[in-house]
C-alpha positions as CSV (number, residue, x, y, z in Angstrom):
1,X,-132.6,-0.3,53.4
2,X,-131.9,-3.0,50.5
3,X,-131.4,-5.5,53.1
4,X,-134.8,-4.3,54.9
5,X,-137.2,-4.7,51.5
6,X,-135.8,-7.8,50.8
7,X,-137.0,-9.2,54.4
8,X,-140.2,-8.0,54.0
9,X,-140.9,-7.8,50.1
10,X,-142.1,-10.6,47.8
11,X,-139.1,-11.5,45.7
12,X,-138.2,-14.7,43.8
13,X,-134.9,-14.9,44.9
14,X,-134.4,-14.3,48.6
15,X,-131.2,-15.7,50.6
16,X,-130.9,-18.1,53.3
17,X,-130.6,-15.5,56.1
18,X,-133.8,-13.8,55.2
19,X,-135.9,-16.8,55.1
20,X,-135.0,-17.6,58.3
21,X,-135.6,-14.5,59.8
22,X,-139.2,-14.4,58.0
23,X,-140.2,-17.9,59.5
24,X,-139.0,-16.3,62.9
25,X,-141.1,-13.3,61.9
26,X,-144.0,-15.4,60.9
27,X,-143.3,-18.4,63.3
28,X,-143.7,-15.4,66.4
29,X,-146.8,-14.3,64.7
30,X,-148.7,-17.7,64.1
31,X,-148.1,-18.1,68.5
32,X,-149.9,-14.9,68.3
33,X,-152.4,-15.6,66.0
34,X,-153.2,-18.9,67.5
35,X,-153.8,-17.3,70.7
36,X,-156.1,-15.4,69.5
37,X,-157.9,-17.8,67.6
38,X,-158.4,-20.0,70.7
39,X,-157.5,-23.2,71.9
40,X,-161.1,-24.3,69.6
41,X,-159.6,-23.6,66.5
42,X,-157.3,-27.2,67.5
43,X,-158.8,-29.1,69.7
44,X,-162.6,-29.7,68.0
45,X,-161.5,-30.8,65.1
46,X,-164.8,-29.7,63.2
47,X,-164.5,-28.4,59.3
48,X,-164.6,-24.5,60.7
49,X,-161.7,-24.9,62.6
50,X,-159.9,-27.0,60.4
51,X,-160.5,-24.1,57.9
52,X,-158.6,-21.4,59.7
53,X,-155.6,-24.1,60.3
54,X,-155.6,-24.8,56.3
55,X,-155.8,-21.4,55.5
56,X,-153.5,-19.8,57.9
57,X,-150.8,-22.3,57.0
58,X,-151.4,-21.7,53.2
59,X,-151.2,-18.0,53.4
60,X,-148.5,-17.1,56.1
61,X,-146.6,-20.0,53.9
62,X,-146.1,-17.7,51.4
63,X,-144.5,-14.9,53.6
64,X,-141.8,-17.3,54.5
65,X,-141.0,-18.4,51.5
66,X,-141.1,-14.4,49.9
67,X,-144.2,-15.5,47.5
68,X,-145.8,-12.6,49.2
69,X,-145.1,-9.5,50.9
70,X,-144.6,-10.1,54.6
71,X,-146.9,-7.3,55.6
72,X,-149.8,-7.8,53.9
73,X,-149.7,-11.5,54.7
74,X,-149.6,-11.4,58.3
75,X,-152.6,-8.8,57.7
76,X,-154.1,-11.6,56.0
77,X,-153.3,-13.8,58.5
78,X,-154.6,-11.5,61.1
79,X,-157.8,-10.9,59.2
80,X,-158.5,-15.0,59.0
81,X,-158.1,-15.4,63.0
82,X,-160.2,-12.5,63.8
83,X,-163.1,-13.8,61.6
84,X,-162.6,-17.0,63.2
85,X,-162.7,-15.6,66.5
86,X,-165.8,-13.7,66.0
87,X,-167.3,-16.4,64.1
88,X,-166.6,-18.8,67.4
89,X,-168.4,-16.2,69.4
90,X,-171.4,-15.7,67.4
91,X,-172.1,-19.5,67.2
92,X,-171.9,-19.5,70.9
93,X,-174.8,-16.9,71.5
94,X,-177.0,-18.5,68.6
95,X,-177.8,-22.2,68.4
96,X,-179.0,-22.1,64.4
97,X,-175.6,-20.3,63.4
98,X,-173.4,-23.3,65.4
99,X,-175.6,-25.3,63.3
100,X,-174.8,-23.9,60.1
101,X,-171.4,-23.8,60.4
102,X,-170.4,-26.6,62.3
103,X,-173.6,-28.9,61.6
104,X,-175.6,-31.4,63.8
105,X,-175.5,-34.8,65.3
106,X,-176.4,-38.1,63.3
107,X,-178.1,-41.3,65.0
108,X,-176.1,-44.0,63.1
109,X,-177.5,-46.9,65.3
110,X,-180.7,-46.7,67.8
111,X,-181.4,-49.6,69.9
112,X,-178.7,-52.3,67.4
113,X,-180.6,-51.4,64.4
114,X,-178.5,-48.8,61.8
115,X,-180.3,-46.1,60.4
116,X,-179.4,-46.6,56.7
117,X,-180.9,-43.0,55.4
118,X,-178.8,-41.2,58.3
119,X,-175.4,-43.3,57.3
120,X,-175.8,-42.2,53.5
121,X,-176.4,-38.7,54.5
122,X,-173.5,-38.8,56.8
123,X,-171.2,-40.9,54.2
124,X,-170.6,-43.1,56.7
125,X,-170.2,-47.2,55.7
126,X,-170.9,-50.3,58.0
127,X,-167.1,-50.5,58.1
128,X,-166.8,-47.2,60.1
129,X,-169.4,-48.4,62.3
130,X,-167.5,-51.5,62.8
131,X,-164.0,-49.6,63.6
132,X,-165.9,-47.3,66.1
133,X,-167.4,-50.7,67.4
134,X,-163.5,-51.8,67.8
135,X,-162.5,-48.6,69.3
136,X,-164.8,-49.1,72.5
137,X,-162.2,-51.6,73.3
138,X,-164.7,-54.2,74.6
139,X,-166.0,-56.9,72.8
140,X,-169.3,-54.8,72.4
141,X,-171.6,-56.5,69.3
142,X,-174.5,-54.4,67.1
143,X,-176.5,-55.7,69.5
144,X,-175.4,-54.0,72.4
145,X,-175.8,-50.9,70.7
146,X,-177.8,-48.2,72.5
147,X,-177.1,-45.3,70.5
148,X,-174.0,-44.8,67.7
149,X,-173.8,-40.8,66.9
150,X,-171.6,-39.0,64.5
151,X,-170.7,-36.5,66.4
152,X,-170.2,-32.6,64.6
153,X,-166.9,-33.4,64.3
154,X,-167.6,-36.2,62.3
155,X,-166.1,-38.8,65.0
156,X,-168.3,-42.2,65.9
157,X,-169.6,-42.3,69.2
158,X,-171.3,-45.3,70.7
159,X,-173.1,-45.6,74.2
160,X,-173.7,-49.4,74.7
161,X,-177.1,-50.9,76.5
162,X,-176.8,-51.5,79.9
163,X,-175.6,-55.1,80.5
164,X,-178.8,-55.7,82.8
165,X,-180.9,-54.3,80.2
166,X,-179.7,-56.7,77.1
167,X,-180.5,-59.6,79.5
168,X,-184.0,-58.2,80.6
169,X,-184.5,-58.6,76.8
170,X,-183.3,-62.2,75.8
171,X,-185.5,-63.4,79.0
């Protein structure tokens, strides 16, 4: 039963064998936990889903190393995907609660001109605007700017003019 409480209790010194048999505990658990969460809580990339991967880590962290009881950690751990799953519901039946969590859209750049008010407010320098202008991969100027959006991810997205339209201009 000694063996048992040490595997599962918090302890400052706990062997070799027992912390590897918590972080198969816990490593079977996260799989779990991430399931439930959703393929969302990775693949948006938005500051609510990188909450639940920060604070999952942190927390079921501790169970492997024995800072913290195993038990009540993975009910911790349980407790922070399950909000995060109903949260990630709720925001998909109401538009002004996606908002509030995960935030809206910025127009960076309308038409080649930047928006200097919506930059500030998104923290977002002429540099970035230039790397996102790089990332298009081709040659594409300011100028050729339609739209440049920071997305609610906080990524740079940038729809370029049509090439017939830029020359209806400059004739």
């Amino acid at each position: 039963m000694h063996d048992f409480n040490e595997l599962i209790g918090a302890s400052d010194q706990i062997g070799a064998t027992a912390m590897a048999i918590r972080a198969l505990i816990v490593f079977c658990f996260t799989l779990i936990f991430l399931r439930i969460a959703g393929r969302r809580s990775f693949g948006q990339r938005s500051a609510f889903d990188l909450c639940i991967t920060v604070l999952l880590g942190a927390i079921l962290s501790r169970a492997i190393v024995g800072a913290s009881p195993m038990l009540p950690t993975l009910a911790a751990g349980a407790v922070l995907v399950l909000l995060h799953r109903l949260i990630g519901v709720l925001v998909t039946r109401w538009a002004w609660l996606d908002d509030l969590i995960s935030g809206t859209e910025r127009v960076l750049v309308k038409d080649g001109r930047k928006d200097r008010r919506q930059m500030r407010a998104g923290l977002i320098s002429d540099r970035d605007i230039d790397v996102a202008l790089r990332k298009k991969d081709d040659g594409a100027t300011l100028e050729q700017v339609a739209r440049a959006m920071m997305e609610r991810n906080g990524e740079i997205t940038i729809t370029l003019r049509h090439p017939h339209a830029a020359a209806d201009e400059s004739t």
